[in-house]
N, C-alpha and C positions, 0 to 999 in steps of 0.2 A: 672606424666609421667614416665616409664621404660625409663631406662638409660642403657643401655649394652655397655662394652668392645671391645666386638667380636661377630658374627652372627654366631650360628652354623644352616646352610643350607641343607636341605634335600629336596625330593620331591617323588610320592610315584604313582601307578597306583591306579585309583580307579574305580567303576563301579558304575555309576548315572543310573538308571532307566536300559535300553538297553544299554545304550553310556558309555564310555570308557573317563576318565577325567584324568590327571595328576592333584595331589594336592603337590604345591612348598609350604615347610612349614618353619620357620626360630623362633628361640629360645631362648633365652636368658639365657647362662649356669648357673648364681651364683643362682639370685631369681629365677629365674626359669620360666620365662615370657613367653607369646606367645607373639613373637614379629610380626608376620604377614603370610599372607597367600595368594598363589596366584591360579586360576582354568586355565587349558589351555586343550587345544585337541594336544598339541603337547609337545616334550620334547626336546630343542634343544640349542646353544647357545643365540638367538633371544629373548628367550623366560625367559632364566634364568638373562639375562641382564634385562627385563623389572621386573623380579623380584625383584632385587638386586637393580634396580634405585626408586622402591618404595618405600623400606628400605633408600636405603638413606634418600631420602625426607624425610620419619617420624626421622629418630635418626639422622641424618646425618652419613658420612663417617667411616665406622671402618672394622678390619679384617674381611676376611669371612676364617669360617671352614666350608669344604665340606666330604662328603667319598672320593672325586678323581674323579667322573666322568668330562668328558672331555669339557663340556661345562663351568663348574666352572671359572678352571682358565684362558679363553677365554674369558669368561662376566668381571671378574673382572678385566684382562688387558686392556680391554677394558673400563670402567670406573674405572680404576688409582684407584683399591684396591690390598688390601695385599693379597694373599691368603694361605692357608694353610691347608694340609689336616688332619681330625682328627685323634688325639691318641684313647688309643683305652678305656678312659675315657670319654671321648668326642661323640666318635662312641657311646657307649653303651646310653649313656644318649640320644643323638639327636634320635635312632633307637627305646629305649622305647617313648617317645615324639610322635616319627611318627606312630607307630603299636597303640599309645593312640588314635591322631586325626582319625586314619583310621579306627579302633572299631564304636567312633563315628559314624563319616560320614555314614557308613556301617549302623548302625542301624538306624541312624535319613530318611536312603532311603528307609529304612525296614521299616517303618511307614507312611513318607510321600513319597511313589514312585514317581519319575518325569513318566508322562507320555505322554508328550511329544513329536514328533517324531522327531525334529529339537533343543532340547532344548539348550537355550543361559546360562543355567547355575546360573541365578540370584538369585534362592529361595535357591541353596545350597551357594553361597556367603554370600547371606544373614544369613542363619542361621552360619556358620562360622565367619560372624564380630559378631553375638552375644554371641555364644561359646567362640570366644577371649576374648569380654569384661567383661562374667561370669569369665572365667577359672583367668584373672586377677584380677580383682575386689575379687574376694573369697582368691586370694594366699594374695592380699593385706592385706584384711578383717585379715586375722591368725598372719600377722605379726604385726599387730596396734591393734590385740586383740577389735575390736570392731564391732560394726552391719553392714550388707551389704547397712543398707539404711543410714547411718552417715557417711560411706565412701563415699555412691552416692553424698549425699548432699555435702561431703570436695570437689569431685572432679567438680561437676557444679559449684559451688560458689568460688571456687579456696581460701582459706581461707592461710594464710602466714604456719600455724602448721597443721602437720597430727593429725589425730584425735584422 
């Protein structure tokens, strides 16, 4: 399991098919983690709170670093976090992270277009939990120096030693 200190929080406009998507993206500064991801048609306090309460649930409670916008530290006074906005080491890493996911997303719509006319968003979610669990599984894979399918197996079988 990633263990983070602190969330650094971003979110980013994207274009699914015709439609217009906000992607809430959150990171983990030391190893470098994708710690999770959220899809919305809106960008607001309401909205960055149900982000941030997801985050909780998977790591439990810790700082959030944001750019400043103003929903931030309204979601997180609101569920009793710390907040803080990024230095400008911080900025630079969370901003290449985002302009990375959004590359992505951008080209995997270049391929499989949503076509849609009402689209609920599910196939890009989907392929975004499986992006997260590549983009982790391989940072892992470089730092234990071994196969992507000997990590799979450490991590279904829960084994006490990395591999």
């Amino acid at each position: 399991m990633v263990v983070s200190d602190v969330f650094l929080v971003d979110e980013t406009w994207i274009r699914i098919g015709s439609q217009e998507a906000w992607l809430w993206l959150a990171f983990e500064q030391y190893g470098r983690f994708f710690l999770g991801f959220h899809l919305s048609r809106t960008r607001n306090i309401l909205t960055a709170e149900l982000f941030l309460q997801s985050l909780i649930n998977r790591y439990g409670r810790r700082p959030v670093y944001s750019g400043g916008a103003d929903w931030y530290p309204a979601a997180c006074r609101s569920l009793s976090l710390v907040h803080h906005v990024y230095d400008a080491a911080r900025g630079n890493l969370m901003e290449r992270f985002v302009q990375y996911a959004k590359d992505l997303t951008e080209g995997f719509d270049d391929y499989f277009p949503c076509r849609k006319e009402h689209c609920r968003l599910e196939h890009v979610e989907g392929w975004l939990d499986y992006y997260m669990l590549s983009f982790n599984l391989f940072k892992r894979r470089d730092a234990f120096k071994t196969s992507p399918i000997a990590l799979l197996t450490h991590i279904i079988r829960g084994p006490k030693d990395p591999p």
